[in-house]
N, C-alpha and C positions, 0 to 999 in steps of 0.2 A: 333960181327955181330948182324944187327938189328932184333929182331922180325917182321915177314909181320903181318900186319894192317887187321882184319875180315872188308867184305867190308858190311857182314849185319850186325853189331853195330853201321857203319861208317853210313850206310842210316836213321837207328834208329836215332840217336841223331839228325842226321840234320830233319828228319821231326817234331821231338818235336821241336826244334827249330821255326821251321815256323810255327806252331800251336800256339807257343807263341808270337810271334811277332805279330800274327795277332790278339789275344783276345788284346793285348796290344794296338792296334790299333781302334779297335771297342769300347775298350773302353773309351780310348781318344775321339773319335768321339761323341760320348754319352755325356761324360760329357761336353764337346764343346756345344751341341745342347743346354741339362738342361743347361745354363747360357746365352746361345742366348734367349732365351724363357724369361728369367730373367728379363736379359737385356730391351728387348721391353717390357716388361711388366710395367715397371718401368718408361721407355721412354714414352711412350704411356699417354696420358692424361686422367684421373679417372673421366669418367661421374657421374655425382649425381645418388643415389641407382632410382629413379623415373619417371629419364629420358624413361628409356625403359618400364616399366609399367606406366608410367602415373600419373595422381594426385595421390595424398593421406591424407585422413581425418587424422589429426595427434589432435587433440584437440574438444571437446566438452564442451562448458560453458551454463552456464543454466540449469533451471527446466523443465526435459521431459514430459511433460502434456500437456493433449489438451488445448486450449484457450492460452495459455504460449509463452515467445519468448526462441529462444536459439542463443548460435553465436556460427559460426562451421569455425575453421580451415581449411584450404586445402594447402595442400606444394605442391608448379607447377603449384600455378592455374593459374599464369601467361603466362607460358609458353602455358597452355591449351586455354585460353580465346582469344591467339590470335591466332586462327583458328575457334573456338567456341562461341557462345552466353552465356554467366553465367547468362542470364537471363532466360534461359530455366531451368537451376537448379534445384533440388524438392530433399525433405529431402527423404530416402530410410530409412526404418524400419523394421526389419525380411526380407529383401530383394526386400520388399514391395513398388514401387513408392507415395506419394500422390501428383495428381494431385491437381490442383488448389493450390499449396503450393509453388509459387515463394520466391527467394529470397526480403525482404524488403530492405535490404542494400547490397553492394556490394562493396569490397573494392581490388581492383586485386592486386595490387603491396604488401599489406600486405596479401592475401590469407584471407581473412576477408568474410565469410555468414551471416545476420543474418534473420533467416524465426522465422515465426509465424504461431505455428500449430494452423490450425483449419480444421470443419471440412464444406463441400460443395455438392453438386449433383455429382461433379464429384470422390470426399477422401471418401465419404461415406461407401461404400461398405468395401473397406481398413479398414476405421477405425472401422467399426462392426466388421471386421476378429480380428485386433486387440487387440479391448477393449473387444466383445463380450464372453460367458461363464467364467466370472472373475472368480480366485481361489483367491485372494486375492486382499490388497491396490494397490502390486507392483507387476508389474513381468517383468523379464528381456530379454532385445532383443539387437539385432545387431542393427548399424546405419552409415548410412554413406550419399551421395549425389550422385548423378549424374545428367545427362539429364532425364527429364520427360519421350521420347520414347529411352530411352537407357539404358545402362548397369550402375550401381555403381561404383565408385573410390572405390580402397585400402581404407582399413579405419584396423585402431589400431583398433576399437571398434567391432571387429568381436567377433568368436565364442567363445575366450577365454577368452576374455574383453568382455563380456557384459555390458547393461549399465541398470537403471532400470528406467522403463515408470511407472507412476505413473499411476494407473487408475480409483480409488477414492480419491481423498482430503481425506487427515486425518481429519482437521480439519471439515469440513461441514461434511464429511462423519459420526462424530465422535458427531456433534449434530442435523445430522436426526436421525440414530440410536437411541438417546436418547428419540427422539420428539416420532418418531412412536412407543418404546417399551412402553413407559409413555402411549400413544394414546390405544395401543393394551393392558395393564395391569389396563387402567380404565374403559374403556368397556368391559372386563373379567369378572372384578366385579362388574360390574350395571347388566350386563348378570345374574350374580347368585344371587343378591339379589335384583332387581327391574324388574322391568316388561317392558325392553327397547326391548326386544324380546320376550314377552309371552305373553299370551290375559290376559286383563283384568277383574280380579277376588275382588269379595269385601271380605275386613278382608284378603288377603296372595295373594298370589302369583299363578299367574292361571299358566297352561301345556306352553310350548316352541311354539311358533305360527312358522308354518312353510312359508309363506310369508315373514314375518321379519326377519327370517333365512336368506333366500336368497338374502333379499337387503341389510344384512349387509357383508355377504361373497363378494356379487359383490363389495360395496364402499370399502372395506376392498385391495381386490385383483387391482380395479383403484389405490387404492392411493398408496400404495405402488411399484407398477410398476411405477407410474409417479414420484415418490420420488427419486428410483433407476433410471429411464432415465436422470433425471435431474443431478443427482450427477456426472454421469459419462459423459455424453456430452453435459453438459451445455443447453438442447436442453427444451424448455418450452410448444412448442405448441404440444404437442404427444396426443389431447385426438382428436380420429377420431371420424365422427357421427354417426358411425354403435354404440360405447361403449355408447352414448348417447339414442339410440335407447333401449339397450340390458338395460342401468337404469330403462328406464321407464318401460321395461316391469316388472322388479324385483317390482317395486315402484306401476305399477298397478294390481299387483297382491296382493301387504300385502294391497293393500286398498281399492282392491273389500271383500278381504278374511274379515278386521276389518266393511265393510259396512254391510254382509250377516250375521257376528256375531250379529253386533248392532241389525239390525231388523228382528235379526232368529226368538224371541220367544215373540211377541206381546202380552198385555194383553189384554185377551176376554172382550171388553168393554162393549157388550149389554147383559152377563151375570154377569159385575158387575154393571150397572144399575139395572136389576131385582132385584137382592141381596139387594141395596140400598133402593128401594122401600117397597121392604117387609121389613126392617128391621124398617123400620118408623112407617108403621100401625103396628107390635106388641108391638115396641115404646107408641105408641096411646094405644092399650089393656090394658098393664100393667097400663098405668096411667089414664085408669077409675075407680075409687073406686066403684061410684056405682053398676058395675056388680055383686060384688059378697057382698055389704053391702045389696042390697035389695032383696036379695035371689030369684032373677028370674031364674028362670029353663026354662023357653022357650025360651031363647035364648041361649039354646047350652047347657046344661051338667053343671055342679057345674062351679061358677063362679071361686070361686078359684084354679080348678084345670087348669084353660083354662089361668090364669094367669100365674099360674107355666108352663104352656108349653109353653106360650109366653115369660118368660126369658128364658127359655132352648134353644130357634127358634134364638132369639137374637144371643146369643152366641154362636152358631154352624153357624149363618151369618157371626159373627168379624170373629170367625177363616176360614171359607172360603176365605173374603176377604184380610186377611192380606197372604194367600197362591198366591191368584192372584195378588197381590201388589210388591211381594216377585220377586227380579232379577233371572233371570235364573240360578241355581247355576254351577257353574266351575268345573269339577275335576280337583283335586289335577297334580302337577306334577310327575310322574313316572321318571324322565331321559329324557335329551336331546334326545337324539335316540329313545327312543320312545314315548317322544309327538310328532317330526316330522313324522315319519312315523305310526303313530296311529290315531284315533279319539275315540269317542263314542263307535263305532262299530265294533271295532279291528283296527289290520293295512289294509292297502289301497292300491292297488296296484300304484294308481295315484297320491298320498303319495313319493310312492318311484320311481317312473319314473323325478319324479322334480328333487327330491333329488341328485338322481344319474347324471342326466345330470348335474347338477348344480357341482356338483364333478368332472367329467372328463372334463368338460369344464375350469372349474377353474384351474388344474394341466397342459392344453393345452398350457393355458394364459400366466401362468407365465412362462413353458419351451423357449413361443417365446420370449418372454419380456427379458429371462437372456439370450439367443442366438443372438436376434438378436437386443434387445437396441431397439425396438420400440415395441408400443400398437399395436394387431393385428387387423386387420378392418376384423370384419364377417360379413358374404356374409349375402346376404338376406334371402336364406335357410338356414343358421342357426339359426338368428332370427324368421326365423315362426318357426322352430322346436323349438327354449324357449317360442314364444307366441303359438302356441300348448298347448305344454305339461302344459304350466301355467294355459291357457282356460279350457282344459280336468279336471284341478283341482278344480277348480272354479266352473265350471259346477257340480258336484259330489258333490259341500258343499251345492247348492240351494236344490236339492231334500229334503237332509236331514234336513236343517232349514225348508221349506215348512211345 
């Protein structure tokens, strides 16, 4: 006789059942899809990576320096060019357009650029940001191309590739340096041992003149700014007329200051006339014998004793005139720093009012000059305030020569 059949184990197993049938089915389904997906994918034709982003700078030949050419790859620019002008084109630098920097060549079918940096009224500003506050010869930047009023192509030579912009010439940069330390180490030493900046003294060396201080500082702080503008943007006409202005007044200052020296200290000439006169008639005294061979007493006292005081008159006349004869003597030099701000009579307040402007003006100069690659044009009031403070100087040496 058969065993009866439990009908809940009989429902059990049939629902595991269906529970496997069905993961078995989902998962057929599944891997069905992953190989449809496969499939098209494979099927499907492989657009080029730049299709859907656009150009791309893939190559850079050439030297990146201003006045320079370079040729610049582009992968697509064919496909780009015909919907667009490739003559709009301008090279992009830290992200940077320059205008007025067309393509020279154009070559579509090979992806071919070749531009020529320079710089113009419109890349100026650009290329100050660029070149301007240099830390060195080189330093590196991104680069790429695009539209003038537009965005950059893909470029390989992005953040990770950079590329390096030259911003001094080795080579020139490499024989000013040489020209101006030579320039600046032999007027060092004419400075210390001739009298290219000190008032002239007889037998050495007179005090440091503070006029020729200041027109060597100013020629010093032109030439060098114009040296450095040159090097780095090829650019020649940088000297404005306000700096021409601001020379002469350095220049009419050291040559009022050398006029008021030369004719400070005049020889009293109608007290070395009388000197001369009297020194002739006891000339004449002395060389009458007869006063004292024939023993006259009326006329004046022992004739030899009147002789004796007429050589003694004599020579207390030479040595007067050889005191009035005698240049104004110089003092010695103390120190730069204080023959400029010193005179005769101590230091000066008007002394160091030059001085001083002449310093913060000078560290002004050249902060614009490494910022911004150009000579600064001062205003009109700054120039009266150097021809002031120069006047006020000038003014203060008359009294005291007078």
């Amino acid at each position: 006789m058969a065993s009866p059949v439990d009908p809940t184990s009989a429902a059990v197993a049939d629902h595991h059942q269906r529970r496997y049938r069905g993961f078995l089915r989902l998962a057929v389904l599944r891997i069905l899809a992953m190989l449809g997906a496969v499939l098209l994918g494979l099927c499907a034709p492989h657009a080029p990576a730049h299709a859907a982003n656009g150009p791309q700078v893939t190559q850079l030949q050439g030297h990146l320096e201003l006045d320079y050419s370079v040729e610049v790859r582009v992968e697509g620019l064919a496909d780009w060019a015909a919907d667009n002008d490739p003559r709009r084109l301008v090279p992009f630098i830290d992200g940077r357009a320059l205008p007025g920097n067309p393509p020279e060549a154009i070559d579509v079918t090979r992806g071919r650029l070749l531009f020529h940096l320079r710089v113009n009224e419109d890349s100026r500003a650009v290329w100050t940001d660029l070149l301007g506050a240099p830390e060195g010869l080189r330093r590196p930047v991104t680069f790429s191309v695009g539209p003038v009023d537009g965005a950059p192509f893909d470029t390989v030579y992005g953040d990770g590739r950079r590329v390096m912009l030259t911003v001094i010439s080795p080579v020139y940069g490499g024989i000013a340096l040489l020209l101006v330390v030579v320039t600046l180490a032999v007027f060092v030493q004419l400075a210390r041992t001739t009298s290219i900046i000190r008032k002239p003294a007889e037998g050495g060396l007179g005090p440091y003149d503070l006029g020729r201080f200041q027109m060597a500082v100013w020629f010093f702080l032109i030439y060098l700014s114009y040296t450095a503008i040159w090097l780095i943007t090829d650019a020649t006409d940088t000297i404005h007329p306000s700096l021409l202005a601001l020379l002469g007044i350095s220049a009419g200052t050291a040559l009022s200051e050398a006029v008021i020296d030369a004719g400070g200290a005049p020889a009293p000439e109608p007290r070395q006339h009388a000197l001369l006169d009297e020194r002739q008639q006891r000339v004449r005294e002395i060389g009458t014998r007869g006063m004292w061979q024939d023993g006259n007493e009326g006329a004046g006292g022992d004739p030899r004793e009147r002789q004796q005081a007429a050589r003694q008159r004599v020579m207390q006349i030479d040595r007067e005139l050889r005191a009035l004869q005698a240049p104004a003597p110089e003092m010695a030099s103390r120190g730069l720093l204080h023959d400029l701000l010193s005179d005769a009579q101590g230091y000066r307040f008007d002394r160091f009012q030059i001085f001083a402007f002449t310093l913060i003006l000078g560290v002004i100069f050249l902060s614009d000059v490494y910022n911004n690659l150009s000579m600064p044009e001062l205003s009109p009031t700054l120039l009266g305030l150097m021809g002031l403070s120069s006047g006020t100087y000038i003014g203060f040496k008359l009294p005291n020569r007078s």
